[in-house]
N, CA, C and O of each residue as an XYZ file, in Angstrom:
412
protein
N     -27.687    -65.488   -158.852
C     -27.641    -64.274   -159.634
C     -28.125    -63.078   -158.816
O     -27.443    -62.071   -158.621
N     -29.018    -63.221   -158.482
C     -29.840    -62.362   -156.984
C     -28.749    -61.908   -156.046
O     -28.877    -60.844   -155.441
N     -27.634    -62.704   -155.891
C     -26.520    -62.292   -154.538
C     -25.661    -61.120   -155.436
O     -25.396    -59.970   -155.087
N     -25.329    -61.788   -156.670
C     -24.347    -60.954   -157.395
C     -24.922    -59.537   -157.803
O     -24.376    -58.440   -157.687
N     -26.061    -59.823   -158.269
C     -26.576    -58.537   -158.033
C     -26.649    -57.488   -156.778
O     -26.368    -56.290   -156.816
N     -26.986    -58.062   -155.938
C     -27.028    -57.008   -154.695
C     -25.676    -56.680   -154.013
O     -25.547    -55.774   -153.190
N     -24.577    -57.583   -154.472
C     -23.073    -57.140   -153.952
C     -22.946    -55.993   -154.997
O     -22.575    -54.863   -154.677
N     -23.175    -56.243   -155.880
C     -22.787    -54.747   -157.464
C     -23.787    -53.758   -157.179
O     -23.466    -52.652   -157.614
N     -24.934    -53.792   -156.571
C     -25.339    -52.523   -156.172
C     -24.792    -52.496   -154.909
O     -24.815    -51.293   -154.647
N     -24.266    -53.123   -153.865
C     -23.839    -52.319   -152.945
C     -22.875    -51.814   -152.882
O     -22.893    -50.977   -151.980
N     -21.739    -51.881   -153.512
C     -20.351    -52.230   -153.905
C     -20.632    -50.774   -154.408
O     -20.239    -49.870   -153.670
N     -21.135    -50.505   -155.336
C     -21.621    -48.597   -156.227
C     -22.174    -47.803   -155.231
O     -21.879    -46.619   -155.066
N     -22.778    -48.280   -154.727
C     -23.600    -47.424   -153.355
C     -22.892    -46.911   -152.449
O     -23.108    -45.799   -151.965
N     -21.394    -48.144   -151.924
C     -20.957    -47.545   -151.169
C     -19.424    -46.971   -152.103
O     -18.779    -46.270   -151.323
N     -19.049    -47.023   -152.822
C     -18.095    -46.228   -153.716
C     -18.814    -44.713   -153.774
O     -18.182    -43.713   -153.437
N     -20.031    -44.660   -154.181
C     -20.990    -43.558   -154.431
C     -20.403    -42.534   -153.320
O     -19.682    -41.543   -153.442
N     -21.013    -43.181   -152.144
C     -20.956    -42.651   -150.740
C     -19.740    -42.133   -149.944
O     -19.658    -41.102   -149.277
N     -18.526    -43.385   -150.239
C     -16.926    -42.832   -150.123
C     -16.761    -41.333   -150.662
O     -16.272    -40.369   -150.072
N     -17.425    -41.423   -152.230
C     -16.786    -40.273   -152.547
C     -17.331    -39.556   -152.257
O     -16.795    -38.574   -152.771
N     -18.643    -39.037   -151.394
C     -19.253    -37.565   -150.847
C     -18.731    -37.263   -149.633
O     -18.730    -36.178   -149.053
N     -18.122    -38.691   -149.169
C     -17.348    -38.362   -147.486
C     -16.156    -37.797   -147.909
O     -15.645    -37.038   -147.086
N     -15.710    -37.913   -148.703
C     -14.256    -37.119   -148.603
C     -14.717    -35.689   -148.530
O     -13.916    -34.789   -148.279
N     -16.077    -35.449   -148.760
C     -15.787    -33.479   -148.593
C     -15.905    -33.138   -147.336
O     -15.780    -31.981   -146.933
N     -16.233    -34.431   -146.409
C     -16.007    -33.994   -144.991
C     -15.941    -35.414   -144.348
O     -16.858    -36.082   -143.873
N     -14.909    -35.632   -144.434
C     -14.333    -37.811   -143.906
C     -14.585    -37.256   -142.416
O     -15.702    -37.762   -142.302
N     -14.453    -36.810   -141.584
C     -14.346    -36.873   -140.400
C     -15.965    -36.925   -139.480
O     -16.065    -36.941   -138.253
N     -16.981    -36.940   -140.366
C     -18.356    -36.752   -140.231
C     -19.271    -38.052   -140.296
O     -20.360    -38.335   -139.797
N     -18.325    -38.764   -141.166
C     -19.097    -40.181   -142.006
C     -18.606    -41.168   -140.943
O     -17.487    -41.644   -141.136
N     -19.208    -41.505   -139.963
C     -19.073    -42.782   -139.327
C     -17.961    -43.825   -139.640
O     -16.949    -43.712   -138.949
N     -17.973    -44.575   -140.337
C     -17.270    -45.490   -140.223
C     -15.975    -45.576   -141.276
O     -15.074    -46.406   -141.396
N     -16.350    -44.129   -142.106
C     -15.276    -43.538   -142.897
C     -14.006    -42.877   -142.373
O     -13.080    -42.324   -142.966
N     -14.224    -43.082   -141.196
C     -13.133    -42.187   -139.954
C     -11.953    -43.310   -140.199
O     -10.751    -43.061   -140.282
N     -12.691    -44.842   -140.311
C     -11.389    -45.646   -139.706
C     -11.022    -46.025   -141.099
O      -9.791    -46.052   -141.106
N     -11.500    -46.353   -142.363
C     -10.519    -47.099   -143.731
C     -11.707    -46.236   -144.880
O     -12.885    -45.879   -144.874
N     -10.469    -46.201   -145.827
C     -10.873    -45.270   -147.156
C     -11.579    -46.012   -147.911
O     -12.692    -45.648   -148.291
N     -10.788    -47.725   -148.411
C     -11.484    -48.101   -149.587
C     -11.795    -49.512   -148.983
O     -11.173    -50.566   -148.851
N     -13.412    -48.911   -148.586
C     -14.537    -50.435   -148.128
C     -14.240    -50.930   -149.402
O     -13.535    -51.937   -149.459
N     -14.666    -50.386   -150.492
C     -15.441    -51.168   -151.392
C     -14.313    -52.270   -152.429
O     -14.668    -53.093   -153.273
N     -12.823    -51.897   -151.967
C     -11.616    -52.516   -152.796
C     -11.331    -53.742   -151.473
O     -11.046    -54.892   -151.805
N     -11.426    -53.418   -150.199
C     -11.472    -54.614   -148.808
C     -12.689    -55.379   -149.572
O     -12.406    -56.514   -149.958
N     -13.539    -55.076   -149.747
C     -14.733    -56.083   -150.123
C     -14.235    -57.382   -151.139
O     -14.487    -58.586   -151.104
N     -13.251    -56.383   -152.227
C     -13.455    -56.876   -153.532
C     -12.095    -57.877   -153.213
O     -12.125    -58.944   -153.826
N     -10.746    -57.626   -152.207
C      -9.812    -58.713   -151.455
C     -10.388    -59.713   -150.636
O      -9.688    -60.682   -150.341
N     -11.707    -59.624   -150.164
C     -12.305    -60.376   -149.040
C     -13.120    -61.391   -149.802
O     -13.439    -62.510   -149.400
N     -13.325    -60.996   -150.629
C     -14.323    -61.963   -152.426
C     -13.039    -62.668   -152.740
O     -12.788    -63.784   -152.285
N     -12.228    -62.002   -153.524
C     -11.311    -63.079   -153.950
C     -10.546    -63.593   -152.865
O      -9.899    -64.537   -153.319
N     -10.226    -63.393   -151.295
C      -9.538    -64.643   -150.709
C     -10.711    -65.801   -150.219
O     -10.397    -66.991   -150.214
N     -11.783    -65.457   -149.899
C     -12.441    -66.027   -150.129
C     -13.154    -67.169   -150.784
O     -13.663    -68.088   -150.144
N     -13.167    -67.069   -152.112
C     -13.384    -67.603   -153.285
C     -12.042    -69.012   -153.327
O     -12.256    -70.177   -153.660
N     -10.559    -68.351   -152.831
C      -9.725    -69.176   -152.788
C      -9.689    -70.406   -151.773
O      -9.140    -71.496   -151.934
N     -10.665    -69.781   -150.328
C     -10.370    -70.305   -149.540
C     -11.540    -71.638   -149.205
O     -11.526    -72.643   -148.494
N     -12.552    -70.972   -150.192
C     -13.724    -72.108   -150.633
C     -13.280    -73.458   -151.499
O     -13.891    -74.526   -151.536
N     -12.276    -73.176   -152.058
C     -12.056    -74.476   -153.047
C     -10.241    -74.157   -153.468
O      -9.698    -73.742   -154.492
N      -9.753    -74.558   -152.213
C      -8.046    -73.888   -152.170
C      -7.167    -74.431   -153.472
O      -7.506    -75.609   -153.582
N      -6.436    -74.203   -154.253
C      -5.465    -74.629   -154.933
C      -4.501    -73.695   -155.596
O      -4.829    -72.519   -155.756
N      -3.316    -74.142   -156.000
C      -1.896    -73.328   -156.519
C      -2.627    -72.113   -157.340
O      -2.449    -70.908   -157.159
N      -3.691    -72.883   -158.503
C      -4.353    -71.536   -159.444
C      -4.904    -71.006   -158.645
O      -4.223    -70.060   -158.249
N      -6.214    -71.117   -157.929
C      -6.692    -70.145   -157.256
C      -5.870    -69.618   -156.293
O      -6.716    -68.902   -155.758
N      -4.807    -69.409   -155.622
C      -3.748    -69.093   -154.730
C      -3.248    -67.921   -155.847
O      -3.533    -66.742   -155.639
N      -2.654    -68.236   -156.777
C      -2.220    -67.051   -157.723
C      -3.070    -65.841   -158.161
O      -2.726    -64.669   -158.315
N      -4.662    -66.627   -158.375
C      -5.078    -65.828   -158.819
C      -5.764    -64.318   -157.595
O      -5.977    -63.120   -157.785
N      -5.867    -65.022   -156.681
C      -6.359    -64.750   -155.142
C      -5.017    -63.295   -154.996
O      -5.200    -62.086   -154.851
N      -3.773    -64.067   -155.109
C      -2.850    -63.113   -155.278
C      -2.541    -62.176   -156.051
O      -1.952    -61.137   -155.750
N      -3.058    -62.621   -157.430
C      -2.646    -61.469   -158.341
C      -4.092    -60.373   -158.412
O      -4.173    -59.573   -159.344
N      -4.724    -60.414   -157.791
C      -6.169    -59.726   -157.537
C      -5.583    -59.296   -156.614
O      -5.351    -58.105   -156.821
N      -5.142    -59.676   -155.527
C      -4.434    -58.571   -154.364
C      -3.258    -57.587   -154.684
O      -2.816    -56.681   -153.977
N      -2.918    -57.941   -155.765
C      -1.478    -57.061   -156.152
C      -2.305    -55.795   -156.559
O      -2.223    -54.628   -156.176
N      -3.511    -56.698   -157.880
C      -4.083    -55.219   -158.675
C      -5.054    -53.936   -157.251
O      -5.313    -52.759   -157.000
N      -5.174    -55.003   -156.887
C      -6.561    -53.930   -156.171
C      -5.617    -53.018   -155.414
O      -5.974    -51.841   -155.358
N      -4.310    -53.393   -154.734
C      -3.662    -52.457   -153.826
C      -2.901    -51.559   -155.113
O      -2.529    -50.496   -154.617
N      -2.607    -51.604   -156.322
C      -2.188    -50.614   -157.390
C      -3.384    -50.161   -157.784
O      -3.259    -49.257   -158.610
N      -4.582    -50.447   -157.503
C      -5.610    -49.636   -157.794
C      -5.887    -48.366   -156.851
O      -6.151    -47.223   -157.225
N      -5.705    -49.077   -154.905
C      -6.072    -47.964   -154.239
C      -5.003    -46.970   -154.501
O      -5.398    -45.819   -154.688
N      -3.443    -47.237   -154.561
C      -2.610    -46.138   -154.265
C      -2.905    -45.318   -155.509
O      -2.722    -44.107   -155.382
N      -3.411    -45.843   -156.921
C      -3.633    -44.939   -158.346
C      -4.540    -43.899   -157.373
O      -4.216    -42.751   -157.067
N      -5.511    -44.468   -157.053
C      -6.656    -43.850   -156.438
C      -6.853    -42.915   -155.494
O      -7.866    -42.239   -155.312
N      -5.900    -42.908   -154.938
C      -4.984    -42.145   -153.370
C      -4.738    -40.707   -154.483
O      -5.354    -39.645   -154.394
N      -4.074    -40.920   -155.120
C      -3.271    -39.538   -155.944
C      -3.770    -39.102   -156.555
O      -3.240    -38.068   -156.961
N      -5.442    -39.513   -157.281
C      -6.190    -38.939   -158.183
C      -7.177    -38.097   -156.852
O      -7.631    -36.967   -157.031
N      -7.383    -38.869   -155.568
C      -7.883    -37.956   -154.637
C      -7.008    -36.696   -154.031
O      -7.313    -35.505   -153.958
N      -6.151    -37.190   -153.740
C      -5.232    -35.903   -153.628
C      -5.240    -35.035   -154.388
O      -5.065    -33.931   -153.873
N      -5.464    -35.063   -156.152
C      -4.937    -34.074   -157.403
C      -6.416    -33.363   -157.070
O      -6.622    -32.175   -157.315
N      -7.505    -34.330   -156.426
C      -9.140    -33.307   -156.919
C      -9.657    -33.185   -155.568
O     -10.801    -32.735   -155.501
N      -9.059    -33.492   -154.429
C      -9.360    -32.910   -153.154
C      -8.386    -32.473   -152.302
O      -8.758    -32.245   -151.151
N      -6.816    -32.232   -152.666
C      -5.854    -31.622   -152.194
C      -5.507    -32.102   -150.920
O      -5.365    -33.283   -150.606
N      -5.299    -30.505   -149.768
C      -5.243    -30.698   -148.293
C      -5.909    -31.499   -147.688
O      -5.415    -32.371   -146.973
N      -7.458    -31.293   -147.922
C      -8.534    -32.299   -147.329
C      -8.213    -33.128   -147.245
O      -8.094    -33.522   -146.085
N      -7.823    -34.042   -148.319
C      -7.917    -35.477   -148.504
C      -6.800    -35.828   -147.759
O      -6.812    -36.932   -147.215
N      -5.662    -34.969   -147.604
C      -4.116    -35.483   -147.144
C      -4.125    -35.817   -146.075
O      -3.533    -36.806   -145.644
N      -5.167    -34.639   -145.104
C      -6.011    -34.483   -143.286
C      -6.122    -36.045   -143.644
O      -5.170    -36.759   -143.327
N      -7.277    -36.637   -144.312
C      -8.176    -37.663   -144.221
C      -7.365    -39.106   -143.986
O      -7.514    -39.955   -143.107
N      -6.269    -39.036   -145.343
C      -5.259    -39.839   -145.295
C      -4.431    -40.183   -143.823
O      -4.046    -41.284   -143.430
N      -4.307    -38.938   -143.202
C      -3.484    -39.383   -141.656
C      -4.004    -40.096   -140.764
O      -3.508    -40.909   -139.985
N      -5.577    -39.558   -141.004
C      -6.654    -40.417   -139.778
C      -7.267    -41.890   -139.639
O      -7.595    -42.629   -138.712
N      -7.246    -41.954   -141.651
C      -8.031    -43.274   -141.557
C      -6.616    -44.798   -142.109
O      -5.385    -44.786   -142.135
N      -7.357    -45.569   -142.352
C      -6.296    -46.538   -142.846
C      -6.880    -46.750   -144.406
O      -7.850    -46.134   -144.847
N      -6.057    -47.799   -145.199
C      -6.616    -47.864   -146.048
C      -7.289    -49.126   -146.412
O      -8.069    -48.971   -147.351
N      -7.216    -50.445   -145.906
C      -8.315    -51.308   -145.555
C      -8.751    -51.941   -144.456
O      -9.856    -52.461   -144.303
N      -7.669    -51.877   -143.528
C      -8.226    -52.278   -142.245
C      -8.260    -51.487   -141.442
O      -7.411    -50.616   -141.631
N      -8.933    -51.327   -140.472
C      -9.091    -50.280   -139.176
C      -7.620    -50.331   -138.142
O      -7.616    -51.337   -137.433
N      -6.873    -49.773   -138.027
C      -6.134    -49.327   -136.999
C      -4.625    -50.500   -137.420
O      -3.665    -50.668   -136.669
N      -4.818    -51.177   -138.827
C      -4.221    -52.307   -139.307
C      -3.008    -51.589   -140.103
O      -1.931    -51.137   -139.715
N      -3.602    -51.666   -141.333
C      -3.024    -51.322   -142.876
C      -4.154    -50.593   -143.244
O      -4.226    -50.091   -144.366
């Protein structure tokens, strides 16, 4: 319970933090190279989870958690764009959106 807890505060902490770097992404260290740590975290939990105890259900479900979270970042992409405009568009060219120099 102790682990789950400290992934859900870090998980807010660094969502928290994403969103003060966008008023200047090019400043924040490791915000230069991918936008959404905290949605990579939440794909890296569920393949994970699959890859601890593999089967067809957990394979689907592993998958259908990867479908939502990537319709979550792109929702998420356009609600930054609508409330940080140009900025964010700069930000968009430079960084990736979960892996470094990847995707």
């Amino acid at each position: 319970m102790k682990e789950l807890i400290i992934f859900l505060l870090a998980s807010a902490f660094f969502a928290w933090v994403s969103r003060r770097a966008l008023l200047n992404p090019r400043a924040h260290g490791f915000y230069r190279f991918w936008a959404w740590e905290f949605i990579l975290a939440l794909l890296l939990l569920a393949w994970g989870a699959f890859l601890k105890d593999t089967s067809l259900v957990g394979f689907a479900l592993a998958g259908g958690a990867s479908i939502a979270l990537f319709f979550t970042a792109l929702c998420d992409e356009a609600e930054c764009r609508r409330h940080f405009g140009s900025a964010y568009v700069e930000y968009m060219k430079s960084s990736k959106r979960f892996l470094p120099l990847l995707f």
